[in-house]
C-alpha positions as CSV (number, residue, x, y, z in Angstrom):
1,X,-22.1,134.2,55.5
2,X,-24.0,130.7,55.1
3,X,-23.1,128.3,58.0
4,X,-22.3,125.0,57.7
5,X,-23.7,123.2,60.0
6,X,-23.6,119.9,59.7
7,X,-19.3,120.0,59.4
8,X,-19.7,122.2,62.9
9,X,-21.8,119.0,64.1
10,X,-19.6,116.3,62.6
11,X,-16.6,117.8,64.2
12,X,-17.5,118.3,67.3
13,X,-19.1,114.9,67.3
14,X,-15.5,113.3,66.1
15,X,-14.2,115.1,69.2
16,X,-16.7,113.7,71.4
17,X,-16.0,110.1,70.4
18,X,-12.0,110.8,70.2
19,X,-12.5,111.4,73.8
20,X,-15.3,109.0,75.0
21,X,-12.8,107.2,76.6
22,X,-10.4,109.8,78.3
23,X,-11.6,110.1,82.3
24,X,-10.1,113.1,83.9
25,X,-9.0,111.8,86.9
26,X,-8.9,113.3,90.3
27,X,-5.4,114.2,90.0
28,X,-6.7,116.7,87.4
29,X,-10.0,117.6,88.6
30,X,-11.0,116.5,92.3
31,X,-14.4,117.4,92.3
32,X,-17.5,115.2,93.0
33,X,-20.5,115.0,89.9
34,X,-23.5,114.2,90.2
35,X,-23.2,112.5,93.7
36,X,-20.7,110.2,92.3
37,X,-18.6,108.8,95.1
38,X,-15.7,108.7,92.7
39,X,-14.3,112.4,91.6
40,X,-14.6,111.7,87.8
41,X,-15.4,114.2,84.6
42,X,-15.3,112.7,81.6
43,X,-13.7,115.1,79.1
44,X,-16.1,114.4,76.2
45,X,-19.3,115.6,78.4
46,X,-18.1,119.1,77.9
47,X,-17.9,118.9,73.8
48,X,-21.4,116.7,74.0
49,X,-23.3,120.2,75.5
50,X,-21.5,122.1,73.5
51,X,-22.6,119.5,70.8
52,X,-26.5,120.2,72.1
53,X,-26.2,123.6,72.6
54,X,-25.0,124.2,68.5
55,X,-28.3,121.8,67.5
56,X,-30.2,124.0,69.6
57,X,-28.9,127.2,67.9
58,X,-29.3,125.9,64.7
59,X,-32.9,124.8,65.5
60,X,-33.5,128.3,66.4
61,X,-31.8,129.6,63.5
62,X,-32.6,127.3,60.1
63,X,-35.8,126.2,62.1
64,X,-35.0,122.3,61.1
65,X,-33.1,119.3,62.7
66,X,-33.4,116.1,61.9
67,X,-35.3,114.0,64.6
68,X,-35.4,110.4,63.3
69,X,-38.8,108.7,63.1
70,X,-37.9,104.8,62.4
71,X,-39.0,102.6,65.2
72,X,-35.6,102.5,66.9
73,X,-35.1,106.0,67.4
74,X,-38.7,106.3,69.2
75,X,-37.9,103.5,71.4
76,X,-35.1,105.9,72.7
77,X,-37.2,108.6,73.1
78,X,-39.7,105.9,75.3
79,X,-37.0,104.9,76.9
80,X,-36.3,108.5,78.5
81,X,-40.2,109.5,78.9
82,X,-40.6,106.1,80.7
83,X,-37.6,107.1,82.9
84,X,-39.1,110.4,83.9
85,X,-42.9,109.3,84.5
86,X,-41.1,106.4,87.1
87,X,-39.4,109.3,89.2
88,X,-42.9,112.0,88.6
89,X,-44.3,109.0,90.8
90,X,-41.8,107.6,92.3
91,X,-39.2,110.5,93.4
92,X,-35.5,110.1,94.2
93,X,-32.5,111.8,94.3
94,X,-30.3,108.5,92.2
95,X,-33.3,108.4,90.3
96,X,-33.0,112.2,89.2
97,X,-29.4,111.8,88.4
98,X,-30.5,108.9,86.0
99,X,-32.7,110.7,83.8
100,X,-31.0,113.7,83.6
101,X,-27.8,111.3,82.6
102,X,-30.5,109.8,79.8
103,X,-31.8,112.9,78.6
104,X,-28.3,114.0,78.4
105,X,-27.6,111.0,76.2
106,X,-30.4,111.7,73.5
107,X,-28.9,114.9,73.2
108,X,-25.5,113.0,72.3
109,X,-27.9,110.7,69.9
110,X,-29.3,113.5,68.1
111,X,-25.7,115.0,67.0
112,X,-24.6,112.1,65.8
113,X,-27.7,111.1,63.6
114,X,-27.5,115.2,62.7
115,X,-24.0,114.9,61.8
116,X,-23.0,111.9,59.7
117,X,-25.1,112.7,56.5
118,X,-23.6,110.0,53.9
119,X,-21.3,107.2,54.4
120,X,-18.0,108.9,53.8
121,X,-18.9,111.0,57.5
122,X,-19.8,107.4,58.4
123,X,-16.3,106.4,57.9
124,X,-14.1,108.8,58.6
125,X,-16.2,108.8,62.4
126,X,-15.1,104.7,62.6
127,X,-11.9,105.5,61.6
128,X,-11.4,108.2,64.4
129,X,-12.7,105.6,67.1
130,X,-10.0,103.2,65.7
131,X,-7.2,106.0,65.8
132,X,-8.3,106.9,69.8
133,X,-9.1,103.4,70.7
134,X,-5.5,102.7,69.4
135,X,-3.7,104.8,71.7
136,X,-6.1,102.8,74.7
137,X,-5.0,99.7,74.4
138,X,-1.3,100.4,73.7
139,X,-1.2,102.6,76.9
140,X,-3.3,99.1,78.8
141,X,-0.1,96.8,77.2
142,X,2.3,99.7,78.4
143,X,0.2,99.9,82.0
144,X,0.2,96.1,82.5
145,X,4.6,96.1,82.0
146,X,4.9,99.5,83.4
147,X,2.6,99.4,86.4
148,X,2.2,103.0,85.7
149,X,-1.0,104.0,86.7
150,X,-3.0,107.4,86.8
151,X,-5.2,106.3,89.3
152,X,-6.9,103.9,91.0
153,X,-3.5,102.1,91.6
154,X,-5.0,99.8,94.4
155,X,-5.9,97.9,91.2
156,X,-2.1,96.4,90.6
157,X,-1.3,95.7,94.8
158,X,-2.7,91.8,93.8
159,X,-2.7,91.5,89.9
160,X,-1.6,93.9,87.5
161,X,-5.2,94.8,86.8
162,X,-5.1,98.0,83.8
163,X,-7.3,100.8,83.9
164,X,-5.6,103.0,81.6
165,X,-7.6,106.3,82.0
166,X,-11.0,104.2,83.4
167,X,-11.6,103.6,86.7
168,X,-12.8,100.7,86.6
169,X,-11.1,97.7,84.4
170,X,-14.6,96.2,83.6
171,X,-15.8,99.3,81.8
172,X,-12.4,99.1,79.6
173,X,-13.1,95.9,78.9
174,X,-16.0,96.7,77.6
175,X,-14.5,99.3,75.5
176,X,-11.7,97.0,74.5
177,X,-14.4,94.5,73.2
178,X,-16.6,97.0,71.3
179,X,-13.5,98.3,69.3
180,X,-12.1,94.1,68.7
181,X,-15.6,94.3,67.1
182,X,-15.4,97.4,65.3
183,X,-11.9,97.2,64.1
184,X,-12.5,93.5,62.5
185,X,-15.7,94.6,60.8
186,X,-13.8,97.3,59.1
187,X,-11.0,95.5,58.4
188,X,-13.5,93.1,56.3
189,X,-14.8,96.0,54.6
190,X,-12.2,98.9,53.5
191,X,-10.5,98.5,50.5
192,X,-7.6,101.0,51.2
193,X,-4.4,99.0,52.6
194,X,-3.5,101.9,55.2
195,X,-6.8,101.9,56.9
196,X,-7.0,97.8,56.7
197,X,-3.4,98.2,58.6
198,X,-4.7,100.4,60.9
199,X,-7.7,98.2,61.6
200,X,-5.6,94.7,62.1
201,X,-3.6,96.6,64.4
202,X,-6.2,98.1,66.4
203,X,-7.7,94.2,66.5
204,X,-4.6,92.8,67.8
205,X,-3.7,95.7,70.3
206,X,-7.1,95.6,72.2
207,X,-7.3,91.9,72.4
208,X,-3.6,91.9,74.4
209,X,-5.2,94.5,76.5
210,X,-8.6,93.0,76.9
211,X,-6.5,89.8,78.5
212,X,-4.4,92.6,80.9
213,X,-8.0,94.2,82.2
214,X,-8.3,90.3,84.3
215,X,-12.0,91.1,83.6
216,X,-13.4,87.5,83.0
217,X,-16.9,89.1,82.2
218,X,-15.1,91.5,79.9
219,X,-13.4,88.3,78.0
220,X,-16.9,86.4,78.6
221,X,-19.1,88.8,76.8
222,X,-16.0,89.7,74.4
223,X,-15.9,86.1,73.0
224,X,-19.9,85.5,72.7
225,X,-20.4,89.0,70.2
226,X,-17.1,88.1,68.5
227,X,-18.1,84.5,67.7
228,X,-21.7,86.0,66.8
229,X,-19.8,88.7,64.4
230,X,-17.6,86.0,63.0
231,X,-20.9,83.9,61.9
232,X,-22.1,87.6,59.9
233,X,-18.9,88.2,58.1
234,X,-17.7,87.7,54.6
235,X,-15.9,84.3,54.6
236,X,-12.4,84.6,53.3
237,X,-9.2,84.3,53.1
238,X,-8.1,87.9,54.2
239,X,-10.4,86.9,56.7
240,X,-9.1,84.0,58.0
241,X,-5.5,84.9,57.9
242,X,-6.8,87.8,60.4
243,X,-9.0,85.1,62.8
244,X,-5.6,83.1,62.9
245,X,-3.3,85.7,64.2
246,X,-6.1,87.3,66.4
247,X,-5.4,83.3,67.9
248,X,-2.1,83.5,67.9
249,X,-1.5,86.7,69.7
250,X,-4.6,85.1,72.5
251,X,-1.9,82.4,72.8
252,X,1.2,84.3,73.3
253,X,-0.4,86.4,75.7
254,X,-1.9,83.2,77.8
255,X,0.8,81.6,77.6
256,X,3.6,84.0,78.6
257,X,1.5,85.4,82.1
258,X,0.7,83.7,84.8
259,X,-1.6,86.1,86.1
260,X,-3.5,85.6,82.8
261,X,-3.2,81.9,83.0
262,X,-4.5,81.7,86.7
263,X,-7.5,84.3,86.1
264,X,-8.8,82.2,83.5
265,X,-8.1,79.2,84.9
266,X,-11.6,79.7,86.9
267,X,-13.5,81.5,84.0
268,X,-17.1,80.4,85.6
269,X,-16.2,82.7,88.6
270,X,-16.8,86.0,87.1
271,X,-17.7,87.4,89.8
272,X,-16.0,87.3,93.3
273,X,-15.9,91.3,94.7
274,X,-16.7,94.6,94.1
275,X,-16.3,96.3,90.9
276,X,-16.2,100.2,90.6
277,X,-18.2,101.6,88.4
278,X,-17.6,105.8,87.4
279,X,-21.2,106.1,86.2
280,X,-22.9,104.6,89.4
281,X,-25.0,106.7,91.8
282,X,-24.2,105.4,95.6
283,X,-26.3,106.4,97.8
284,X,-25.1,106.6,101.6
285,X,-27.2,104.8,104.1
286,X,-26.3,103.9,107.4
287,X,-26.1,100.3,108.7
288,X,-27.7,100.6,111.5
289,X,-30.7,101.4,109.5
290,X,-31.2,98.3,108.0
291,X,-29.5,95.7,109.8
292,X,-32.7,95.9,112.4
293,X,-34.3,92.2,112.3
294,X,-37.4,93.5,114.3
295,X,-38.4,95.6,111.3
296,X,-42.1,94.2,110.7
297,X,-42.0,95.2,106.8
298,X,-39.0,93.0,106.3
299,X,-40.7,89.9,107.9
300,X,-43.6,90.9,105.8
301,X,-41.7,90.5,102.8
302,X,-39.5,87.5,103.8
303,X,-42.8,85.0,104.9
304,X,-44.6,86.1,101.4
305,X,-41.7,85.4,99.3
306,X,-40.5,82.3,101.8
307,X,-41.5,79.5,98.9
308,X,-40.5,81.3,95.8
309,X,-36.9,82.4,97.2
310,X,-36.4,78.8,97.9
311,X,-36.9,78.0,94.2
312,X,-35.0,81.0,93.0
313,X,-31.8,80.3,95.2
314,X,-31.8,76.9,93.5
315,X,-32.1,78.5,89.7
316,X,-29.3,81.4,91.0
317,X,-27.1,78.9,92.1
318,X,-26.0,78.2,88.8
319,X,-24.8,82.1,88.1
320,X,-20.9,83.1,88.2
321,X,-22.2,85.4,91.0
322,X,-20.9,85.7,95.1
323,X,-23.5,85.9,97.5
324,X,-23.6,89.7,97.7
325,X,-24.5,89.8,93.9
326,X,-26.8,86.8,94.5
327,X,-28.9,88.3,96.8
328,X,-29.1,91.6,94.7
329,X,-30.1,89.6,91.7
330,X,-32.7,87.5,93.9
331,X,-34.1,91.0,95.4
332,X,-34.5,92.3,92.1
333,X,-36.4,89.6,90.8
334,X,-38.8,89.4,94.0
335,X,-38.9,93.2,93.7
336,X,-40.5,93.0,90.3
337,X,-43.1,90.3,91.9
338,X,-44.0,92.3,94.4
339,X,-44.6,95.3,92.1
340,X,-44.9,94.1,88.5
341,X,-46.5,97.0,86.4
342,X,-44.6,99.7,87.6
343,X,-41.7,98.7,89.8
344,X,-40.0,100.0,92.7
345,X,-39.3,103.3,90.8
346,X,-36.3,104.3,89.1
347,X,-33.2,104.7,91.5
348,X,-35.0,103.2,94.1
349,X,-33.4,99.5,94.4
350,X,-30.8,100.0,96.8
351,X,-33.2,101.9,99.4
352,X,-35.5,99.3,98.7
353,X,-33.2,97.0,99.1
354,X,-32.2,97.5,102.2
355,X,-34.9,98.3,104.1
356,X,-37.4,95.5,102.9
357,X,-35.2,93.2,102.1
358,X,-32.3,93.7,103.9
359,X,-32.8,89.8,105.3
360,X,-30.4,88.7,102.5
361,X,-28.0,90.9,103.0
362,X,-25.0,89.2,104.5
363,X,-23.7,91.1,107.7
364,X,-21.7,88.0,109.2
365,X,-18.8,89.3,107.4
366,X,-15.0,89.7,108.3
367,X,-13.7,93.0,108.1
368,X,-11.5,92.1,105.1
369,X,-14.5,91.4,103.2
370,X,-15.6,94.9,103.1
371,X,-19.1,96.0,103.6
372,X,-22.4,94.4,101.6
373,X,-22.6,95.0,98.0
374,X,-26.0,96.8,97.6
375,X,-25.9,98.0,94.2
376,X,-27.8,96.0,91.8
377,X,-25.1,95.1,88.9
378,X,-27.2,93.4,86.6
379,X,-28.6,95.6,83.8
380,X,-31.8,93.6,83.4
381,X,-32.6,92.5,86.9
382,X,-32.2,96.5,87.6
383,X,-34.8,97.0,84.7
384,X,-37.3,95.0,85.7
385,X,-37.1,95.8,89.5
386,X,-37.3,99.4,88.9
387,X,-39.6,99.7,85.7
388,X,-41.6,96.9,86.5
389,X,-43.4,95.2,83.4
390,X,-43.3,98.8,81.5
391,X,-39.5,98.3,81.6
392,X,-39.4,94.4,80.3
393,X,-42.2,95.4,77.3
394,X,-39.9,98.2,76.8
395,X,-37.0,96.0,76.6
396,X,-38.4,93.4,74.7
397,X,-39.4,95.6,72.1
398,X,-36.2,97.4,71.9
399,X,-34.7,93.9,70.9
400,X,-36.9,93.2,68.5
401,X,-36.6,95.7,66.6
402,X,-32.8,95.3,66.9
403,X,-33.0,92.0,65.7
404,X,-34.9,93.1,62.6
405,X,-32.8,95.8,62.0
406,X,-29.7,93.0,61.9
407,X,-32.0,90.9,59.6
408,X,-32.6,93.7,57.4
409,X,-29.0,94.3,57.1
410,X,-28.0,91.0,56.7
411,X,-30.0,90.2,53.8
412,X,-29.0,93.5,52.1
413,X,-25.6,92.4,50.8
414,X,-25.5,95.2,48.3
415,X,-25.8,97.9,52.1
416,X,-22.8,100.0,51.6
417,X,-23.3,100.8,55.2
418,X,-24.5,96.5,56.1
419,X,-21.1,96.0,57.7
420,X,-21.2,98.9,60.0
421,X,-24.9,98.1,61.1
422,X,-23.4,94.1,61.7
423,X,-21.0,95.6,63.9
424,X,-23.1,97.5,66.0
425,X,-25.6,94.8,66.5
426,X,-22.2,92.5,67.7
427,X,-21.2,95.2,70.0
428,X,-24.6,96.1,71.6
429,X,-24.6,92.4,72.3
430,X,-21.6,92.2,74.2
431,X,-22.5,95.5,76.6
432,X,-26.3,93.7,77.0
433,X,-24.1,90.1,78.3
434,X,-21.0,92.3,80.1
435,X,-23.8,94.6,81.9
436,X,-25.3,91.5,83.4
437,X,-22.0,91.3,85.9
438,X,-21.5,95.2,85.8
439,X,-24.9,97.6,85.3
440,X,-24.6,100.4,84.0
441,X,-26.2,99.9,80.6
442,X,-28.2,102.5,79.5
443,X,-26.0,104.9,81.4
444,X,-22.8,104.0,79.1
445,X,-22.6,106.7,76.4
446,X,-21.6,103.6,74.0
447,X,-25.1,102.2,74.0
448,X,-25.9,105.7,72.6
449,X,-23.8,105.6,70.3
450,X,-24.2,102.1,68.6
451,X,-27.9,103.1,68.2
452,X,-26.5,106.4,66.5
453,X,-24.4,104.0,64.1
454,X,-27.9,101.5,63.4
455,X,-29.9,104.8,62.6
456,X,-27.6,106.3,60.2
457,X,-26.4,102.9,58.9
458,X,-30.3,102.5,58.2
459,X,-30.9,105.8,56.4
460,X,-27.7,105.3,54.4
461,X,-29.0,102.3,53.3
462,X,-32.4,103.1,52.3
463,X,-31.0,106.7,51.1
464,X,-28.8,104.2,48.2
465,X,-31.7,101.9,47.4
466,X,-33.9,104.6,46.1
C-alpha cells in the first residue's frame, strides 16, 4: 500500500496551526516545562513531534524530503547553528532551553514547507488559521463582558485585560494582529463569497479583541504592519468599503469603554510593569547576590562605561519604557560593547545582568512595586547582547533578504501566491516592532511559521512562472 505522505504531513500540520493558539492551562496540566515558571503546555507541541517524527520516518523510508535551499531557509538553519556554537562556548542552562526550543522550531519549518505542495494546500492552511483564530477573538469579546477567565484572572482585578487561552494578553495581541493581517489580505484575494465572509468577519472580530487585550504595544505594532499592508494592497472599492468598517467598528469600541478610552489615552506609555511571557526562561537568583555594591567587577564595569551610559540614558529617554526596562535595554547595549563579536552568550543576560551590572538595577523600591525586572524584553537588544556582532550580521541579513523577497513579490503581480507572501512580510513586521516591548521573537512559533508561508509562497511562485 503506497503512502501518502504529504496529505499525512498537511494534516497534521493543519492541526498544528488549528491549535497554535490553545495553552493548556494549569487547571488541565500543572506541570512545570522546560524551567518555565509558569505551568504551560501548549497543545500543538505534541502534534509538531509527531509532525517530525512522520518526516523522519518518511526520510528513512522514501529516502527524500524536501530541505529548502533559497537564501531564506539557510538563514534559519544559521540562525539555529549560531545558537548552538554561542552555548558550545558559552554554557547555560536558559541558554540550552533556547536552542532546543529553536531546533524544535525548524522541525515545525520543515513540515510545513514539506506539506503545502501547490497553492490550493496553501489555501485551505490560511483558511484553517482564520476558522481557529475566529473562535479567539470571539471568546476575547466574550472574556472582556463575561470576565470569565481560564486563568491568570489577576489580569481583570484592575482592567478587564483578556487572555483568552494565553497567558499573557501581549502575546494575544500579537496573535490578534497577525490574523487582522492575514484575514484582510485574503479578503483582497479570494473570489469565493463564503470564504470573503469568513475573512471580513475574522477582520472585524480580532480588531474588537485586539482593543480588549489593553496591550498598547499590541495596538502599536498592530497599526504600523497594517498601515504598511494597506500601502501593498490592491486599491479598491471592495477594499475600501472593508478599511471603512474596520474604522467604524475601532470607533464603537473606543468610544463605548472607558477602559479602552483611558488606556489609550497615554499610548506613548507602553510600557509601565511586568508582562508575563509563557515562552520565557526565568532563571532564580537570589538578591542578596547581586545587590552587593562592594563587588569590584561591577565598579569595573560602571567607571568604563561612566561617559557612554550618560549619552545613552539621554537617547533612552525617549523610549515608552519604565526604568526597569530602561536599564535592561541600556545593559544590553553596553553588554554588546563590552563583548562585540561574540556576546555575552546565549541565555546569559540576566546572569550577566545582574552580577556586572547590577548598578542599574533599581532596589529602592516599595513593596507594591514588585521585585526588579531583569529579563531583557526587547528582541533586538537581547540579540545583540547575547550574539554579539554574529547575531546583528545575522539579523541584518535575515532582513534583507526579507525585504527582497517582498520586492520580488510585489512586482510579480501575476504571483498567484503575491498576496500571501505580502501578508507575511506585514505580519513578521508587526512581531519584529511588538517584540521590542515583549521578547520572545524567535522563540514564538509564528515567526516560524510566516517564514514557512514566504518559502512556499516563493516556490509556488517560481513553480507557475516556468
Amino acid at each position: 500500500m503506497k503512502i501518502n505522505w504529504e496529505k499525512i504531513l498537511f494534516w497534521i500540520l493543519l492541526s498544528v496551526v488549528i491549535t497554535l493558539p490553545l495553552q493548556v492551562t494549569e487547571l488541565l496540566f500543572p506541570v512545570h516545562i522546560l524551567g518555565s515558571r509558569f505551568p504551560v503546555l501548549e497543545f500543538s507541541r505534541i502534534l509538531t513531534a509527531v509532525g517530525i517524527l512522520v518526516l523522519g520516518i518518511k526520510l528513512l523510508v522514501t529516502k527524500k524530503i524536501l530541505i529548502p535551499k533559497d537564501l531564506l531557509s539557510i538563514l534559519l538553519y544559521v540562525f539555529v547553528v549560531i545558537n548552538g556554537l554561542s552555548l558550545a562556548f558559552f554554557p547555560s542552562s536558559s541558554g540550552l532551553v533556547e536552542v532546543l526550543r529553536y531546533t524544535f522550531y525548524l522541525g515545525f519549518f520543515f513540515i510545513t514547507v514539506n506539506a503545502v505542495k501547490n497553492l490550493g494546500y496553501f489555501e485551505n492552511l490560511v483558511r484553517a488559521f482564520l476558522i481557529a483564530g475566529s473562535a479567539i477573538s470571539v471568546f476575547s469579546i466574550f472574556q472582556y463582558f463575561g470576565g470569565f477567565y481560564l486563568w491568570n484572572a489577576k489580569l481583570g482585578l484592575v482592567i478587564s485585560r483578556v487572555n483568552a487561552t494565553f497567558i499573557d494578553p501581549n502575546v494575544l495581541a500579537t496573535f490578534l494582529g497577525i490574523l487582522i493581517v492575514i484575514a484582510t489580505a485574503y479578503y483582497s484575494y479570494v473570489a469565493d463569497k463564503r470564504y470573503r465572509i469568513l475573512s471580513a468577519l475574522v477582520a472585524l472580530s480580532s480588531l474588537a479583541a485586539l482593543f480588549y487585550t489593553f496591550s498598547r504595544a499590541g495596538l502599536v505594532s498592530f497599526v504600523a504592519a497594517f498601515l504598511f499592508l494597506i500601502t501593498v494592497l490592491p486599491k479598491n472599492l471592495k477594499m475600501l468599503i472593508l478599511y471603512v468598517v474596520l474604522a467604524l467598528v475601532a470607533g464603537v469600541v473606543y468610544f463605548s469603554s472607558g477602559e479602552v478610552r483611558e488606556r489609550t489615552s497615554n499610548i506613548y506609555d507602553i510600557i509601565e510593569g511586568t508582562a508575563l511571557n509563557s515562552d520565557a526562561t526565568f532563571v532564580a537568583i537570589r538578591y542578596e547576590s547581586f545587590s552587593d555594591t562592594s563587588s569590584g567587577e561591577k565598579e569595573n564595569k560602571e567607571e568604563k562605561f561612566r561617559s557612554i551610559s550618560a549619552f545613552l540614558d539621554r537617547i533612552l529617554s525617549f523610549l515608552p519604557f519604565n526604568y526597569d526596562r530602561t536599564s535592561t535595554v541600556k545593559a544590553g547595549i553596553l553588554m554588546f560593547l563590552d563583548r562585540p563579536v561574540f556576546g555575552v552568550g546565549l541565555g546569559n543576560f540576566q546572569e550577566v545582568y545582574t552580577i556586572d551590572y547590577s548598578y542599574l538595577i533599581d532596589f529602592r523600591r516599595k513593596p507594591s512595586q514588585g521585585d526588579p525586572i531583569t529579563l531583557l524584553h526587547s528582541s533586538f537588544a537581547a540579540l545583540i547582547a547575547e550574539l554579539g556582532l554574529v547575531g546583528l550580521i545575522w539579523l541584518s541579513t535575515f532582513l534583507l533578504t526579507s525585504a527582497q523577497v517582498f520586492i520580488r513579490a510585489y512586482r510579480d503581480k501575476g504571483s498567484p501566491s503575491r498576496i500571501f507572501i505580502l501578508a507575511s512580510v506585514a505580519s513578521l513586521l508587526l512581531m519584529f516592532i511588538h517584540t521590542q516591548f515583549r521578547g520572545s521573537l524567535f522563540s514564538d512559533p509564528y515567526f516560524w511559521l510566516l517564514n514557512g508561508f514566504m518559502v512556499i509562497g516563493e516556490r509556488i511562485s517560481s513553480a507557475k512562472s516556468k
